[in-house]
N, C-alpha and C positions, 0 to 999 in steps of 0.2 A: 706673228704678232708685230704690228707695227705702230712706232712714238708714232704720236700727231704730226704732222708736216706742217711748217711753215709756210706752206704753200698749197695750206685745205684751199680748195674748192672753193669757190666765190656762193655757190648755188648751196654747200655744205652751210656755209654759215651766216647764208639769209635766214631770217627767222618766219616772214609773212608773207611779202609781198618785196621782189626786191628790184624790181624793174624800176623804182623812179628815187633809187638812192644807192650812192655810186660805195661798192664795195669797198671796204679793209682787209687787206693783209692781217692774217692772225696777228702774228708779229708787230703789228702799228697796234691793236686794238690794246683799251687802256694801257696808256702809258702815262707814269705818273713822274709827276718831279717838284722839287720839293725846296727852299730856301733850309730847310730841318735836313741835312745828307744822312743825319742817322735814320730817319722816318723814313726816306728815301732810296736806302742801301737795302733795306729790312725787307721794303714793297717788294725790289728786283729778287732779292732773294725768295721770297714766296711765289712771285709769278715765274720766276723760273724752274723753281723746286717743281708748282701745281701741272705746269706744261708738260712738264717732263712727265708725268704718271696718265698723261692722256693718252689714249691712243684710238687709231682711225677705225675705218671699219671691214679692216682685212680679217677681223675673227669673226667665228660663229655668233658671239653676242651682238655685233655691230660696235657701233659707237659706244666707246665709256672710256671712263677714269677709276685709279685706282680709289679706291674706299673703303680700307680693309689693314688686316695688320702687312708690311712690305714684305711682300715676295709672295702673298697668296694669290695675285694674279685674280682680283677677284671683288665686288664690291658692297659691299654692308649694305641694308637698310640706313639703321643708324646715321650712320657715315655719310650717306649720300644726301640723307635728308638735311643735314649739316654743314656741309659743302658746295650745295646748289646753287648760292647766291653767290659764293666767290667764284664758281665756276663761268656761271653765267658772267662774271665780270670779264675774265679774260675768253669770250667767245665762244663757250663749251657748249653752245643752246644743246647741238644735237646729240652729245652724249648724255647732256640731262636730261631729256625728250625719254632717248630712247630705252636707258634707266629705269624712270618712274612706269615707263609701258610694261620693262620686263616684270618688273615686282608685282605691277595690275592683275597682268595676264596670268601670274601665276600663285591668284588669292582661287582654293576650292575647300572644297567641304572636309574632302578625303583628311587634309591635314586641318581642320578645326578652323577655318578661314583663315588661316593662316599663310604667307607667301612663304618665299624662300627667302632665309634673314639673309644670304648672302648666295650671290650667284657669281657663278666665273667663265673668263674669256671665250669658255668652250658652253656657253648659254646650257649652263645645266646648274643645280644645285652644288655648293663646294666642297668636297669630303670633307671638311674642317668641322662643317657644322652638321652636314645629313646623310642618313644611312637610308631611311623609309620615311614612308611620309607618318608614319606612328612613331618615330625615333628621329629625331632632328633638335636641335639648339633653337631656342626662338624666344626674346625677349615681347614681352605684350604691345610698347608701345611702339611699336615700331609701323601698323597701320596705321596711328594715332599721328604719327609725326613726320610719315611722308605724305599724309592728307595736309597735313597746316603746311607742307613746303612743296606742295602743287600752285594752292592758292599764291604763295610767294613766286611762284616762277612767272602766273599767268600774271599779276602787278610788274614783271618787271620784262616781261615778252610780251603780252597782247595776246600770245597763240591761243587758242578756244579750245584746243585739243585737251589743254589741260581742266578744261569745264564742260566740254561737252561731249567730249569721245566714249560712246557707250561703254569701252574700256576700263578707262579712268571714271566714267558714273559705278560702273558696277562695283568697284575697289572699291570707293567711297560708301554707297552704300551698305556692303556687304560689311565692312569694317565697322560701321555704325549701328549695325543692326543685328545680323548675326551672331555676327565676333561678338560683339559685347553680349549677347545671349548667351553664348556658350563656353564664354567664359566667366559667367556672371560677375559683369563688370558694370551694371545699372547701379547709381546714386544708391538704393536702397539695399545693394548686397557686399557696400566700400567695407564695412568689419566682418560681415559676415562671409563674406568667400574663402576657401582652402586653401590651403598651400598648392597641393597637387593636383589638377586637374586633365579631365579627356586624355585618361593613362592608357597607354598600351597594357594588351591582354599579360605581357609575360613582364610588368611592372617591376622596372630592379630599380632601389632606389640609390646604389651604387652606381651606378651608370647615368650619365651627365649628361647623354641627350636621352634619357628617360626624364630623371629631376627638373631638367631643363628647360622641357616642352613647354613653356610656357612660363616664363620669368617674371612677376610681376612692380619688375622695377629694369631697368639698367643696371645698375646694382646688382651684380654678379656674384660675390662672394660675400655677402653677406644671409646669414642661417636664417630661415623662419618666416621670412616676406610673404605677406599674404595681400598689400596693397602698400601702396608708396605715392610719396607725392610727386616725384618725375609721373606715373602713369597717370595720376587724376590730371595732373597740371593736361598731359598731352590730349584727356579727353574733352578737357575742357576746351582746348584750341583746335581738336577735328571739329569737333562741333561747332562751333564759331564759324571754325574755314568753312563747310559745307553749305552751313545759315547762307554762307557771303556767296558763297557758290550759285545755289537755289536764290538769292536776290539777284545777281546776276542775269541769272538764266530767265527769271519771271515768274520763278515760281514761289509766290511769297507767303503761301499755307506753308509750304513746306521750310523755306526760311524761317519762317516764326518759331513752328515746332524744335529746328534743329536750333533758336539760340535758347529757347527756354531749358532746353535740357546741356547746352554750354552751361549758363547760369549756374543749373543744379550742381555740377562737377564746382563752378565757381565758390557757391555758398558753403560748399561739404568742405574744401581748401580755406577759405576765409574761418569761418564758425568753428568747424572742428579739429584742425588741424595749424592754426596759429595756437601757438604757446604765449599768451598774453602776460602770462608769469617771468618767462622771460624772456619774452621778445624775443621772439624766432619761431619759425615752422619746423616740427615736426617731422620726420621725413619718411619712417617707417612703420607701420603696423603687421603684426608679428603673431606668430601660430599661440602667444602666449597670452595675446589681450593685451598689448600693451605697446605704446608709442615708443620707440627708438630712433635715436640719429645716426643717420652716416650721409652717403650722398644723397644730392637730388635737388638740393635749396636751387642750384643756379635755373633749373627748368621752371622752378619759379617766375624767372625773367627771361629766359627763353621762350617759354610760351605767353610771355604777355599776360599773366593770371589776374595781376592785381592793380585795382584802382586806388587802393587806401597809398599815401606817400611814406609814409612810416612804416607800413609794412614792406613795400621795395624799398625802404632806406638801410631796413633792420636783415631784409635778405642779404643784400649786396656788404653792410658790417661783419653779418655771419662770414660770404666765402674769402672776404680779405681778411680774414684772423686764424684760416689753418690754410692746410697744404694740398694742391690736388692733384690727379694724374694730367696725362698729359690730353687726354679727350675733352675733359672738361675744360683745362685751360686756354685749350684752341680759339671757344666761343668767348673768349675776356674781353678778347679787345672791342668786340662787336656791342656786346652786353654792355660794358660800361660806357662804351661812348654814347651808345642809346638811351643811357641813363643822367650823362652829364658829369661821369666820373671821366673826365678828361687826363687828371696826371695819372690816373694810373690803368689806366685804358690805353696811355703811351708806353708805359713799362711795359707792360705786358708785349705789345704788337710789335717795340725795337728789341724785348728778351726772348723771345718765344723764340726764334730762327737761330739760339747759342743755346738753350734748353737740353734738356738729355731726351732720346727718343726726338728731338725735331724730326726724324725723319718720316715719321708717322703721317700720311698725307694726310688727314683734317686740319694739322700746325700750320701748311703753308696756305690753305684754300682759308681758313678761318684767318689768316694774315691779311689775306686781299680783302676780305670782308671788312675787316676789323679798321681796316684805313679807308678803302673806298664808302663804303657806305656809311662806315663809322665817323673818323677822322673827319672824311669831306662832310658826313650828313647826307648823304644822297638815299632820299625815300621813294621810291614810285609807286603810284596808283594807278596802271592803267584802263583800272574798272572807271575811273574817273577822269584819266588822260592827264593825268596830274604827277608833277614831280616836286618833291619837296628837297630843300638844301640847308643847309645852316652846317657852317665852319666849326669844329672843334677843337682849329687848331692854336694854338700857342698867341697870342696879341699882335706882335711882329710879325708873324713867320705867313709866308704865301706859299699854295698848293696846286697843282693844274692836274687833272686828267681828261687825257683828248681820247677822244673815241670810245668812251663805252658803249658796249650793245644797252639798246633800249628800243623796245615794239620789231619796227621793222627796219630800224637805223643806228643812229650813234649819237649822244649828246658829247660836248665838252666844257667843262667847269673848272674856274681859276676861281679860289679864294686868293683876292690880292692883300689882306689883310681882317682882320678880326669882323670890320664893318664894311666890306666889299666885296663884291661878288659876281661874275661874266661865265651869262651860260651861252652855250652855241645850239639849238635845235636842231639836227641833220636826220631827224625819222621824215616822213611822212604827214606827219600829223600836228594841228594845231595842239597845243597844251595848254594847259594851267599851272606859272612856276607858283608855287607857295615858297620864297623868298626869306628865311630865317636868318637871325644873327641874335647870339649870344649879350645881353644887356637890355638896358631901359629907352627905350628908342621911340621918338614921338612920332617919326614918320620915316618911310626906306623913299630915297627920289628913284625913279627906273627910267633911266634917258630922259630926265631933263622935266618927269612928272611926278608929284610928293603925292603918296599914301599916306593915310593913317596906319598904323599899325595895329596888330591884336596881339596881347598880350597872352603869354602861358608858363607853364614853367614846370623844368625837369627834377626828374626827383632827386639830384644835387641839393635843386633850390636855385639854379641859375635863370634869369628872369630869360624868356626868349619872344623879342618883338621881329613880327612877318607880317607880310602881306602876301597877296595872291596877283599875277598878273598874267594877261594871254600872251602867246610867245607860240609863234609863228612857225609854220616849217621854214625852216631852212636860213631863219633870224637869230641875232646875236642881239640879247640884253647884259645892260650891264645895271647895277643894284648897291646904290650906297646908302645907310643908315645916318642918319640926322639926329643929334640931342632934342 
């Protein structure tokens, strides 16, 4: 088994087409730096931490990263599906690629559509988690949640494989259909399903991948879960992803069908599971008939559930008023900068690297996320060729990262302060910047040309005025905001 090399392969980590855009060095790709050296220190510490848990494709599985607890050699579902984006930041296309293929390939009937919640370096199931395919560890959502982080990979690579590879169609559908068949997971069976389900014949309920088989939450140690709102929230967002998927593709009956049944997981999450009494969601329902809390609010905003702003104001109140593991705290910084919780979307991304367990890999990958995407604002749409930005950072303070993977090239982005902003185009392809900046802004100039602005605003409540501009392969714009 061999680290990653700083000296992958030019051809390893082209993503499309790489003949007309001159490669990166792993090592050069995003590199960030920062007027904030705390914000700065934090970054190197996470891409150097995530580098290090990469490795090449001298094993039997190929390409991958770790995702899993350290030293199991070995990568979650879960885990992977929550790491993707920061992976993808520091260069990792082809271990993410070849990740989500192994989990695809190995969804069958035998084990209830169920994949392997974790596989290891020697491209087999992990003893950790599986014995037979009737006796194995396997939480629910976890088809649910590497569907929504396929779709996130293909917005931020271009590659089709992740929408059209009959692979990855088959996963997707099978997870949608089946799987939720058989483990009656359809809108009209959310109270009414078992604890226990598709038991093995010699059923011990002492034994913990019997119990197991089938967890209907994240939420591990908690007694009686019979549905949770981490697994509604994730079916709500396969569905979504697939709809976006099938619109994509062209297939827009089949789009339709899959957001109207997003929707339903939607409305069952809004209606019945918001506690309007006192303002918060719900999290568990339970072998006894009745709602209980523990984890699961943050998938709330992990999955994008909800349009009401009171209700993501009253989630995000909920997980800043107690304490969480360290899994959950990984996705903060990501979470709240997406939300426009700015100060404390910075606590979390400069504390998390001094944390107990930091060494847990989702801390560092959820680091790179948590600043690059977060912190800078950097959103991509490559279903629309579009990239979105807006600063999070501090009034004063300026940001640069040169070189992120993006389609089949590299963008690079300097916030030089709160109302300015120079991006560099190095893909291949003509874009569309959608150009954000935090405040009430009558028009952004883009070299020398005034926009009007459109107005919107985060569930902070922080006002965010953008515009849209075309931005060129291989062109540098630069974008300042106007009272």
């Amino acid at each position: 088994m061999k680290k990653l090399s700083a000296t992958l392969s030019f051809f390893t980590l082209c993503l499309i087409s790489c003949n007309q855009i001159e490669p990166v060095p792993i090592d050069e790709i995003s590199l960030f730096s920062s007027s904030d050296t705390t914000l700065a220190k934090s970054y190197e510490w996470a891409r150097k931490t995530a580098l290090g848990y990469a490795h090449d494709d001298s094993d039997p599985v190929g390409y991958w990263y770790e995702a899993a607890l350290p030293n199991r050699e070995a990568f979650c579902m879960r885990d992977v599906a929550h790491q993707t984006i920061g992976a993808h930041i520091l260069g990792l296309q082809p271990h993410n690629k070849n990740m989500m293929m192994r989990f695809a390939e190995n969804i069958t009937e035998a084990k209830d559509w169920c994949s392997y919640w974790e596989i290891n370096r020697y491209n087999k199931p992990a003893p950790a988690d599986y014995e037979n395919d009737s006796t194995f560890w396997y939480n629910l959502p976890a088809n649910f949640d590497v569907t929504q982080a396929c779709l996130k990979l293909y917005e931020w690579t271009a590659d089709t494989d992740y929408i059209k590879s009959p692979t990855m169609q088959n996963f997707y559908t099978k997870s949608l259909n089946e799987y939720v068949e058989r483990w009656m997971l359809q809108p009209e069976n959310t109270f009414l399903r078992p604890r226990n389900m598709n038991m093995a014949q010699n059923f011990d309920i002492n034994k913990s991948f019997h119990r197991c088989r089938g967890l209907a939450s994240y939420a591990e140690n908690f007694p009686g879960i019979t549905m949770s709102l981490d697994l509604l929230s994730s079916m709500y967002a396969a569905n979504k992803a697939y709809a976006q998927i099938s619109e994509i593709n062209n297939y827009s009956d089949k789009a339709t069908d899959y957001q109207k049944r997003a929707e339903e997981y939607k409305q069952i999450i809004e209606q019945k599971w918001w506690d309007s009494e006192n303002s918060r969601y719900n999290t568990f329902w339970t072998v006894d008939k009745v709602f209980r809390r523990g984890e699961g609010v943050p998938f709330v905003l992990w999955f994008e559930v909800s349009n009401d702003i009171t209700h993501r104001r009253a989630a995000i109140n909920d997980i800043l008023s107690i304490g969480w593991n360290i899994e959950n705290l990984s996705a903060f910084p990501a979470l709240l900068y997406r939300n426009g919780y700015n100060e404390d979307a910075y606590k979390f991304a400069t504390e998390l690297p001094q944390m107990n367990r930091s060494e847990y890999p989702e801390v560092s990958f959820g680091v790179v996320e948590g600043i690059i995407s977060g912190a800078m604002g950097i959103y991509p749409k490559m279903s629309q060729k579009k990239i979105s930005t807006c600063s999070h950072l501090p009034a004063e303070s300026w940001a640069e990262v040169k070189n992120m993977p993006l389609a089949d090239g590299y963008i690079t982005l300097k916030h030089n302060n709160a109302s300015s902003s120079t991006i560099t185009n190095n893909t291949s392809l003509k874009l569309t910047w959608e150009v954000g900046f935090i405040g009430d802004y009558a028009t952004i100039e883009v070299d020398g040309k005034h926009y009007p602005t459109e107005k919107s605003q985060d569930t902070f409540g922080n006002t965010i005025s953008s515009c849209k501009v075309s931005l060129k392969s291989g062109k540098t714009l630069s974008a300042n905001a106007k009272r």
